[in-house]
BASEDREN-272626 format. One record per residue: residue in one letter; x, y, z of N, C-alpha, C, O in turn. Coordinates in steps of 0.2 Angstrom, whole numbers, padded with zeros to 4 digits, always signed. Layout:
! residues N
aXYZXYZXYZXYZ ...
END
This chain:
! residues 256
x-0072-0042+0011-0065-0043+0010-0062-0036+0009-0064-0032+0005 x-0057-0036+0011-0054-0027+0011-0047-0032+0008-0044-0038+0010 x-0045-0026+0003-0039-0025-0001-0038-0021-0001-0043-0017+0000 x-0029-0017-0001-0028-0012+0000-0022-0011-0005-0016-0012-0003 x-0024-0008-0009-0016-0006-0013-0013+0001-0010-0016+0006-0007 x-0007+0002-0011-0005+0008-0010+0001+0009-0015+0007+0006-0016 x-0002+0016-0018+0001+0016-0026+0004+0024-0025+0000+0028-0021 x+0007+0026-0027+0010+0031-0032+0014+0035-0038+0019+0037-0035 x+0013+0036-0044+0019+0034-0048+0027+0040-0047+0031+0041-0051 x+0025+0041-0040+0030+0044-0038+0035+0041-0032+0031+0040-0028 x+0040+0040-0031+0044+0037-0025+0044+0043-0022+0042+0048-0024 x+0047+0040-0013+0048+0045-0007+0042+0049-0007+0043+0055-0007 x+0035+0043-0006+0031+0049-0004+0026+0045+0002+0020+0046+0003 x+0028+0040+0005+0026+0038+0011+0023+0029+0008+0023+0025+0013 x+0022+0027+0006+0020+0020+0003+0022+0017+0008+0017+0017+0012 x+0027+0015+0009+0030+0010+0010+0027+0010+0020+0025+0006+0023 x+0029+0018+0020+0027+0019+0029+0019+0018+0030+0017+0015+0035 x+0015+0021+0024+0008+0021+0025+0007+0013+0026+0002+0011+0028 x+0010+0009+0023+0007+0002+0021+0008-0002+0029+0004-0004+0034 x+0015-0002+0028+0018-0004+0036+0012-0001+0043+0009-0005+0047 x+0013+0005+0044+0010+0009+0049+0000+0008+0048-0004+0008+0053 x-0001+0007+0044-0008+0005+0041-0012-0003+0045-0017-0004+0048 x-0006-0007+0041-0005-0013+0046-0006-0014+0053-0010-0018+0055 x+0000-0010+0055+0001-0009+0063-0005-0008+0066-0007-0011+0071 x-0007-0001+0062-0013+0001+0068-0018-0006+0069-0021-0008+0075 x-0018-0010+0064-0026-0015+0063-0021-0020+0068-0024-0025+0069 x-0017-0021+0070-0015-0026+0075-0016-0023+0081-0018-0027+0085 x-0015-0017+0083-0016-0012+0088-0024-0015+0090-0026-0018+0096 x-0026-0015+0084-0034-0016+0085-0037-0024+0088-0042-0025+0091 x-0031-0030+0087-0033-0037+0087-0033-0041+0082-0035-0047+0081 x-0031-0036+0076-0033-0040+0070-0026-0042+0066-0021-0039+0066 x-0027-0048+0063-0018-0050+0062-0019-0049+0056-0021-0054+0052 x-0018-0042+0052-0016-0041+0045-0012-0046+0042-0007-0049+0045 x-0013-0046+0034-0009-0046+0029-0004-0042+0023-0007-0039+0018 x+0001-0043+0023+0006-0038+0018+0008-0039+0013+0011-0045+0014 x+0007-0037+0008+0013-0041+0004+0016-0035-0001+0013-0030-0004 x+0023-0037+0000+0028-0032-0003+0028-0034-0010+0030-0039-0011 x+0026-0029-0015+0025-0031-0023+0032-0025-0022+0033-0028-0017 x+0036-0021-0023+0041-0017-0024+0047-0020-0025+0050-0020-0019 x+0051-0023-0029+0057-0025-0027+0063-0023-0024+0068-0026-0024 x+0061-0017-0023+0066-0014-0018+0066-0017-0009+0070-0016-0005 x+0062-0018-0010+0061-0025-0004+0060-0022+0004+0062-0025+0010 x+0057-0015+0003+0061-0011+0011+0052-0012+0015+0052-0010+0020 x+0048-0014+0013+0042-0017+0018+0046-0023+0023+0046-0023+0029 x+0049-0027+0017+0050-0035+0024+0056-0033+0028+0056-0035+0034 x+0062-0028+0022+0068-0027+0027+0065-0024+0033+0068-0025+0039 x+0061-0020+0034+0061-0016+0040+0056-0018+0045+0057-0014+0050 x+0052-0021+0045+0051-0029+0048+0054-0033+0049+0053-0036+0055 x+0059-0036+0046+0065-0042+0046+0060-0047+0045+0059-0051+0049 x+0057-0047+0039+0056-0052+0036+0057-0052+0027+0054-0049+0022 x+0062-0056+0027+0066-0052+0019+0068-0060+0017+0069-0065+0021 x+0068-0060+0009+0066-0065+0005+0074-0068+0002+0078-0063+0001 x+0076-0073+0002+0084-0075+0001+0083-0076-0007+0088-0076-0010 x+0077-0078-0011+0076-0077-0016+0068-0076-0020+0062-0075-0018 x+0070-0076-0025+0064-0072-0030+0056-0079-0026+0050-0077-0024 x+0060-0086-0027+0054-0091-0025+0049-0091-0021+0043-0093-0021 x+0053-0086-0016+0049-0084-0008+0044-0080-0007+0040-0079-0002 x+0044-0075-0017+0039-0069-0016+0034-0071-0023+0034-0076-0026 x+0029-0067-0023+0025-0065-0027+0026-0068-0034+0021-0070-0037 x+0035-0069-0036+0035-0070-0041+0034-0079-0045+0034-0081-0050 x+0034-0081-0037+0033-0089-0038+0027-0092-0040+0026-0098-0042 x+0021-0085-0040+0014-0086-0040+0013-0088-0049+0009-0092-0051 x+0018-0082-0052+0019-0082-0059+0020-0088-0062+0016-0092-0065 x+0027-0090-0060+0033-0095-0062+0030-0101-0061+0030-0105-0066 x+0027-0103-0055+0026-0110-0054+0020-0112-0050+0020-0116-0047 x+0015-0108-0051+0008-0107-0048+0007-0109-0043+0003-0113-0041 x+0013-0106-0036+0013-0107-0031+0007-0103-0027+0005-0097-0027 x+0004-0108-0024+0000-0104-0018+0001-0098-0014+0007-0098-0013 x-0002-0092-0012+0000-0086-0010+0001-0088-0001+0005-0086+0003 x-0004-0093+0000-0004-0094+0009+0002-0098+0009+0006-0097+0014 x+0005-0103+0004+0011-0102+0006+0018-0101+0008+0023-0104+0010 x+0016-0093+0005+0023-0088+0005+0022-0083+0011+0027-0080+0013 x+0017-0082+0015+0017-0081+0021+0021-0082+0027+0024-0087+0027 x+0024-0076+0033+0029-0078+0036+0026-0073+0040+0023-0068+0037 x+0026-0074+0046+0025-0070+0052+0028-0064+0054+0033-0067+0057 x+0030-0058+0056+0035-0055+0056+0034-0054+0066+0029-0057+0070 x+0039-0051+0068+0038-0051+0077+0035-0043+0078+0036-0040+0082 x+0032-0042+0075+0027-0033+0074+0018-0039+0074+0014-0036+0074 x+0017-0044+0073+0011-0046+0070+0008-0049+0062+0005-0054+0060 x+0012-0043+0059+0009-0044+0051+0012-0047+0046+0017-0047+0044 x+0007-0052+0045+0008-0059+0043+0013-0056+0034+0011-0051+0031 x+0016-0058+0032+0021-0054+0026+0022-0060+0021+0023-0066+0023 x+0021-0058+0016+0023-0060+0009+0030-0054+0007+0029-0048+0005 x+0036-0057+0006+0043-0054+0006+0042-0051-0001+0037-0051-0004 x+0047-0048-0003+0049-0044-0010+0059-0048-0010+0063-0050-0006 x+0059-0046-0018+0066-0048-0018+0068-0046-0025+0064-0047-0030 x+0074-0041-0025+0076-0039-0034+0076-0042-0038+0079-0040-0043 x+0072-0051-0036+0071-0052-0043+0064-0053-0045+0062-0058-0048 x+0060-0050-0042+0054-0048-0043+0054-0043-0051+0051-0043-0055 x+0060-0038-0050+0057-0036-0054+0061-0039-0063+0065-0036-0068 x+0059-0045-0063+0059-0048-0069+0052-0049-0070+0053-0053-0074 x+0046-0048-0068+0040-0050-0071+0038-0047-0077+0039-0050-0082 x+0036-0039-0078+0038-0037-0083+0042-0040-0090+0038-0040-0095 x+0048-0041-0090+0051-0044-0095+0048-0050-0097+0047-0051-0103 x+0048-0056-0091+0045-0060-0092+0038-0064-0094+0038-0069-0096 x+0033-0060-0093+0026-0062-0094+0022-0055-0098+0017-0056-0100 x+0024-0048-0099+0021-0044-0101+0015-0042-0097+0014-0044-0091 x+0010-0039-0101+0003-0036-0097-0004-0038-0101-0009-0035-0101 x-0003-0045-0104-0008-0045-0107-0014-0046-0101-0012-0049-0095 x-0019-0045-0101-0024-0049-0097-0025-0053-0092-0027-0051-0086 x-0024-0060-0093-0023-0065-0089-0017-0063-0084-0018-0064-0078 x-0011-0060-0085-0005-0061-0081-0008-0054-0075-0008-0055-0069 x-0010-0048-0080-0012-0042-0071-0016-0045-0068-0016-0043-0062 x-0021-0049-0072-0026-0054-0064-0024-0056-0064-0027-0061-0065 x-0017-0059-0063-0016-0067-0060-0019-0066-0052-0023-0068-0048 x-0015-0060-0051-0014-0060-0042-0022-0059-0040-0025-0063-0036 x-0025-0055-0042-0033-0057-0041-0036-0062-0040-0039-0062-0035 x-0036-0068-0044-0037-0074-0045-0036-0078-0038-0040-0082-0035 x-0029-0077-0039-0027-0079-0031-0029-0079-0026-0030-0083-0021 x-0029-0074-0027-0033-0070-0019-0041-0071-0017-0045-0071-0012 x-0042-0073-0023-0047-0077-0023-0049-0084-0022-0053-0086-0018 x-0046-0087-0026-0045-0093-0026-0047-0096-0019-0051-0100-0016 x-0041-0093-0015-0039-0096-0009-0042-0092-0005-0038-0092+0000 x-0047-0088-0004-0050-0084+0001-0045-0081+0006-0046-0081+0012 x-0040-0078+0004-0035-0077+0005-0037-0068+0009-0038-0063+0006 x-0035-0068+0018-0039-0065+0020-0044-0064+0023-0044-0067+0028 x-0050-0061+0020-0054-0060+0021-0057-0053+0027-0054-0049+0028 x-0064-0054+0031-0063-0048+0034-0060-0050+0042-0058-0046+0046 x-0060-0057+0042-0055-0055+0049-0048-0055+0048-0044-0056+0053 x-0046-0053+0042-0037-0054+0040-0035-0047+0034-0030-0048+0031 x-0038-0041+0034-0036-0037+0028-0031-0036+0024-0027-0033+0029 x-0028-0036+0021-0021-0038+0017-0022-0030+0013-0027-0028+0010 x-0016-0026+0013-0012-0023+0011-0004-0023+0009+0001-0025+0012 x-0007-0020+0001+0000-0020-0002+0004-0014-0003+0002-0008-0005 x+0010-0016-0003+0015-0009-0003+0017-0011-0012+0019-0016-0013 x+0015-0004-0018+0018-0004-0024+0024-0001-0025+0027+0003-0022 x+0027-0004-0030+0032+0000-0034+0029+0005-0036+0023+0005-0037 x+0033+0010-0038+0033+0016-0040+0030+0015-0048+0025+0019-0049 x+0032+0011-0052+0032+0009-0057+0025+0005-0059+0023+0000-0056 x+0022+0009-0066+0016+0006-0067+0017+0003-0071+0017+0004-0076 x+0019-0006-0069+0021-0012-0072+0020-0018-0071+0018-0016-0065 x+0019-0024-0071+0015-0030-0070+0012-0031-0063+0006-0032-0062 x+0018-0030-0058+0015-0030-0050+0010-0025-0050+0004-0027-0049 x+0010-0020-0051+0006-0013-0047+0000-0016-0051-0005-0019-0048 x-0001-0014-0056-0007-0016-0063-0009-0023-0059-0015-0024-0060 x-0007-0029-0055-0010-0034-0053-0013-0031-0046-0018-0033-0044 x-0011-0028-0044-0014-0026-0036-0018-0019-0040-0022-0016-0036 x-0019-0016-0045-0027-0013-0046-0031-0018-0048-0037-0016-0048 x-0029-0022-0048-0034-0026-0052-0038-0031-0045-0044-0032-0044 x-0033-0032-0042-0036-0035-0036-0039-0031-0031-0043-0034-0027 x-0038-0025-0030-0040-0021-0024-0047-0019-0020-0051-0019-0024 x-0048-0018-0017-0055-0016-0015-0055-0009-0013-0060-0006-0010 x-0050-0006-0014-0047+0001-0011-0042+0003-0013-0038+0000-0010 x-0039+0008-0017-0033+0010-0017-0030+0016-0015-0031+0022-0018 x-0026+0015-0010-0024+0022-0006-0018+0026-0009-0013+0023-0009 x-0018+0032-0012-0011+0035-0016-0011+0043-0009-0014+0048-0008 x-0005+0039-0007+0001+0047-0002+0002+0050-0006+0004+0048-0012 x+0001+0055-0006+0003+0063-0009+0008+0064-0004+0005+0066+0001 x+0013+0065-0004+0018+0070+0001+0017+0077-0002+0016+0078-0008 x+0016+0082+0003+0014+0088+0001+0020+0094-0002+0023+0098+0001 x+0020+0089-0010+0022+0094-0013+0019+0091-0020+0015+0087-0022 x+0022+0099-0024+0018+0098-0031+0020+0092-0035+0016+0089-0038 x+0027+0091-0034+0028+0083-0039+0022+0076-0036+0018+0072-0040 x+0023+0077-0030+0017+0071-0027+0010+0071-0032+0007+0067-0035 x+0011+0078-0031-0001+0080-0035+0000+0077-0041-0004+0073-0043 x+0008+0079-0044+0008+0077-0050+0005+0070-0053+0000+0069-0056 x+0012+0066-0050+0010+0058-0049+0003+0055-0047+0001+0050-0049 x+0000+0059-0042-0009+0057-0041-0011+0059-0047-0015+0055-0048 x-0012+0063-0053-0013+0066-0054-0015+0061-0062-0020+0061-0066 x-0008+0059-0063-0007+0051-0070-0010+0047-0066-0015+0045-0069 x-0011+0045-0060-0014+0039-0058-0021+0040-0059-0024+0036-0062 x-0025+0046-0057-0030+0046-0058-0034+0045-0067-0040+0044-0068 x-0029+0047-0072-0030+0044-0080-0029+0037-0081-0033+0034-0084 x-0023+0034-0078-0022+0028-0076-0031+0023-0075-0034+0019-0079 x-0031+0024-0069-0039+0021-0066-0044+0023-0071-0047+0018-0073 x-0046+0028-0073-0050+0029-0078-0048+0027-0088-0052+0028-0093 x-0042+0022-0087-0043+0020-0094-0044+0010-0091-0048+0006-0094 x-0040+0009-0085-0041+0003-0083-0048+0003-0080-0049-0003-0078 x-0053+0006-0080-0058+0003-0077-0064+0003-0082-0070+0003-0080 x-0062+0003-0089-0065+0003-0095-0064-0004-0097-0067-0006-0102 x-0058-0009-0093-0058-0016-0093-0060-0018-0086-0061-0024-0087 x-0061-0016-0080-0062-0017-0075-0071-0017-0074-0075-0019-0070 x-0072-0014-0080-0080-0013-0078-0081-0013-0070-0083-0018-0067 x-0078-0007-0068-0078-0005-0060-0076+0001-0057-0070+0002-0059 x-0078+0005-0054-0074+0009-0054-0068+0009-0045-0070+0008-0040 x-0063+0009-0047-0060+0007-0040-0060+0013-0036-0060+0019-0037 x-0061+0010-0030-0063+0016-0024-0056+0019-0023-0052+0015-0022 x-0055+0026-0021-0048+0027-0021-0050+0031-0014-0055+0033-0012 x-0041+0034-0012-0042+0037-0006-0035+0041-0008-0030+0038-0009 x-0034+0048-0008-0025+0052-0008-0026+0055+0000-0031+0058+0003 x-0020+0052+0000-0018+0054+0008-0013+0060+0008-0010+0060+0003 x-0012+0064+0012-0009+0069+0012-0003+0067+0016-0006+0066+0021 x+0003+0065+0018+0008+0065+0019+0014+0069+0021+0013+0075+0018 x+0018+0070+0024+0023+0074+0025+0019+0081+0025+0021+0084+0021 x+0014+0084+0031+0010+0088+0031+0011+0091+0037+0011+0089+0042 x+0013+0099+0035+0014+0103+0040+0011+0111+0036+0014+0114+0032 x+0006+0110+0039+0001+0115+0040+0003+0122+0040+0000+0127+0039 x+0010+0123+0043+0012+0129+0043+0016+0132+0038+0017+0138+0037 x+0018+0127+0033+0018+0128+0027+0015+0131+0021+0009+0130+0020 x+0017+0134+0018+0012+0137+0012+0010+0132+0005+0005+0130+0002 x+0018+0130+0005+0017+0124+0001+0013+0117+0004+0014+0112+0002 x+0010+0118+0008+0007+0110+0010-0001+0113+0009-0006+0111+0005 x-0001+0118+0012-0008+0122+0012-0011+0122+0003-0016+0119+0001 x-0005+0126-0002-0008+0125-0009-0008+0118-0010-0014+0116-0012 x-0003+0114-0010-0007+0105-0012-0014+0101-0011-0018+0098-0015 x-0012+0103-0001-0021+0101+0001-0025+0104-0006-0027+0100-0010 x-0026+0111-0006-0033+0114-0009-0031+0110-0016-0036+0106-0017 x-0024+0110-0020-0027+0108-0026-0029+0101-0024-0035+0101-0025 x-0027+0097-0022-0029+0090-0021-0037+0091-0019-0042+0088-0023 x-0039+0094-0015-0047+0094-0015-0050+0097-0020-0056+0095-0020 x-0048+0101-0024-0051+0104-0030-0052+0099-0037-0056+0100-0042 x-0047+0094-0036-0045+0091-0043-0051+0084-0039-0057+0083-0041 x-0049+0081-0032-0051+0073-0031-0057+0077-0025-0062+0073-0025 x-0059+0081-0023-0064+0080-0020-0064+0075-0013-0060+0075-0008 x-0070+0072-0013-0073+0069-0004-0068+0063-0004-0066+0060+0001 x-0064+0062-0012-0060+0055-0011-0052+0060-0007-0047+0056-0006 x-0050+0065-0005-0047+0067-0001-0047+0064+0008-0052+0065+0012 x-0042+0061+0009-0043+0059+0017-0042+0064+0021-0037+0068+0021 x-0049+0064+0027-0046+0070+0031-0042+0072+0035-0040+0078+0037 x-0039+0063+0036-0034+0062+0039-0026+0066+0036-0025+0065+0030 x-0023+0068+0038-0016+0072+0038-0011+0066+0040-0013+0063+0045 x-0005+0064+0038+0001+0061+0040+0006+0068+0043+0007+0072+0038 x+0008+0068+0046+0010+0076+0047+0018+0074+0048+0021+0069+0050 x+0020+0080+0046+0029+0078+0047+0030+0075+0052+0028+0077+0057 x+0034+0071+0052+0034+0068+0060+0042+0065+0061+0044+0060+0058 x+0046+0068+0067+0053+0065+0065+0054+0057+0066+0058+0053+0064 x+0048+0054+0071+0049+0047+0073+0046+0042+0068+0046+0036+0068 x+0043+0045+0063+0041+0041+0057+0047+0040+0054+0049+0035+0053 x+0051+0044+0052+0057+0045+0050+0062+0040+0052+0066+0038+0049 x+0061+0041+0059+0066+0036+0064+0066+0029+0063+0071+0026+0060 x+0058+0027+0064+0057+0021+0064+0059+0014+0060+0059+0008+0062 x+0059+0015+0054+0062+0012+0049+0069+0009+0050+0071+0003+0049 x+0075+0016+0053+0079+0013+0054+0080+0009+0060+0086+0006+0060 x+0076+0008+0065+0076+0005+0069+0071-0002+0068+0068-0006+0072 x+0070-0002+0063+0065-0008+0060+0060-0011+0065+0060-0017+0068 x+0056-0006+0066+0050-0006+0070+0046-0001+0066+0049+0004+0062 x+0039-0003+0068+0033+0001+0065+0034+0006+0071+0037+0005+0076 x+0029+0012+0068+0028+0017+0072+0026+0017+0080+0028+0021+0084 x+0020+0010+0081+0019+0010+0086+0025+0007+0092+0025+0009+0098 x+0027+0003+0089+0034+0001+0091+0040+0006+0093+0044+0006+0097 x+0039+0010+0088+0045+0016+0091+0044+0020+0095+0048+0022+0099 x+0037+0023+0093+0036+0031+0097+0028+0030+0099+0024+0035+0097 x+0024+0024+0102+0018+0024+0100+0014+0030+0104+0008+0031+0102 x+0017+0035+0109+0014+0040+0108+0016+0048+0103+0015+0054+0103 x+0019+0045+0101+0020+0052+0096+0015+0054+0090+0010+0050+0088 x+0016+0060+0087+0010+0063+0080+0009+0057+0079+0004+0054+0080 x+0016+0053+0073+0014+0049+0066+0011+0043+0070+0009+0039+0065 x+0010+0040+0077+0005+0033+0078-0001+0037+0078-0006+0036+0074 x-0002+0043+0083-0010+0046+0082-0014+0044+0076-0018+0039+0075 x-0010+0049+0070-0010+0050+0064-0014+0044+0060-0019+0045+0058 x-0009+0038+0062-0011+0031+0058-0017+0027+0062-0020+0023+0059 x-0018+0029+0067-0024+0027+0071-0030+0031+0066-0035+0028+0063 x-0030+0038+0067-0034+0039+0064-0036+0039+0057-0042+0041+0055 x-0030+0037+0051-0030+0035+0046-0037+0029+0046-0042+0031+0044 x-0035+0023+0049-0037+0019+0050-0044+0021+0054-0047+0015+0055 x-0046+0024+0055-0053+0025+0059-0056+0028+0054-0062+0028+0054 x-0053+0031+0048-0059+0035+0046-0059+0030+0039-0063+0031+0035 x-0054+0024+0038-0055+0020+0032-0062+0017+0034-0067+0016+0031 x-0061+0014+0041-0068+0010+0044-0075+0013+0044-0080+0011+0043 x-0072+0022+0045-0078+0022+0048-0083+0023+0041-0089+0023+0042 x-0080+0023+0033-0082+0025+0027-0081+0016+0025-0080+0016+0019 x-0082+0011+0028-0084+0003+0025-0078+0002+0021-0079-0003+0018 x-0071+0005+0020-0065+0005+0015-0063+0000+0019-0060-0004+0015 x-0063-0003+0026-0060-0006+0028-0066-0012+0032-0071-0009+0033 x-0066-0019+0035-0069-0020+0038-0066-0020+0045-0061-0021+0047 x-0073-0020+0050-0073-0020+0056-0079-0024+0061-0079-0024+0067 
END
């Protein structure tokens, strides 16, 4: 069963793309992924065109009234099957706190209802914010992939996530597998070159060798609410995501 969070406690640093584009490729492949936008800023389903008219339609309903997760599902015209976001998601927090039971709920779930599995992989787009959603998609994950856009504030934020994981997995009794992707990467840079090294010096083999490289059509495609292979499928940022996705497989992070 592959689970895929995609966290970092930094904004603007690809999440959102990486989740989307991540997606896409496995559809490329014949496989009809799963999404679900845990962010309340809601730009996974907008930029798909599948967006939530209220809080009941998302995640948050799972909480509120022990709605089933298969039936928040909705199909987008890209393939990927989506579970919406909506700004009032972000009342969970307030509402339930982080005891225990509430950051596993969404685990539970996803289990309950075999939700996925290996012919259906489900990735999640996080909020920036380490608060009830994000803390349930570690809990649930089989994998968590944290973008680094290459600069120094990015390492930063990988940097609490990896303190993060290491006090949460002293309740998880597990350790979660992770992966920091390099983002917004252009090699001719100095400042991209010093990040790479410190990222491999601090995280090691959990570095992907994969690069997201600057790319203007990644950039593009949002606003034209298409995924990358939809906008530019032969440009850098589809290679890029093909090859993301070949080297999560080819290391068991993903099934195949």
């Amino acid at each position: 069963m592959t689970i895929i969070a995609v966290f970092n406690q930094k904004g603007g640093v690809g999440k959102t793309t990486t989740t989307l584009n991540l997606a896409a490729a496995l559809v490329r492949r014949g496989i009809n992924p799963y999404a679900i936008d845990l962010d309340p800023q809601a730009q996974l389903g907008t930029t798909i065109g599948v967006t939530a008219k209220k809080g009941d339609e998302t995640v948050l309903s799972l909480f509120q009234n022990n709605r089933r997760l298969n039936e928040l599902v909705r199909e987008s015209p890209s393939g990927i099957k989506v579970i919406p976001s909506h700004i009032e998601l972000s009342k969970v927090d307030a509402l339930y706190g982080k005891g225990y039971n509430i950051v596993n709920r969404l685990n539970i779930a996803l289990r309950e209802e075999k939700f996925g599995g290996k012919e259906a992989p489900l990735i999640m787009d996080c909020s920036p914010l380490l608060g009830v959603l994000s803390l349930n998609a570690l809990f649930a994950c089989t994998c968590l992939i944290v973008p680094m856009s290459a600069d120094h504030l990015s390492i930063k934020g990988a940097i609490q996530i990896e303190k993060t994981l290491k006090a949460l997995e002293q309740v998880l009794k597990r350790r979660v597998q992770r992966r920091y992707l390099l983002t917004r990467f252009d090699a001719r840079r100095r400042m991209a070159r010093d990040v790479l090294q410190l990222a491999e010096e601090r995280f090691g083999g959990e570095v992907c060798r994969t690069r997201i490289s600057e790319n203007v059509s990644l950039a593009e495609s949002p606003s034209a609410n298409k995924t990358i292979f939809e906008y530019s499928p032969s440009s850098r940022g589809a290679r890029d995501y093909e090859e993301l996705l070949e080297e999560l497989m080819s290391e068991g992070l993903v099934d195949n």
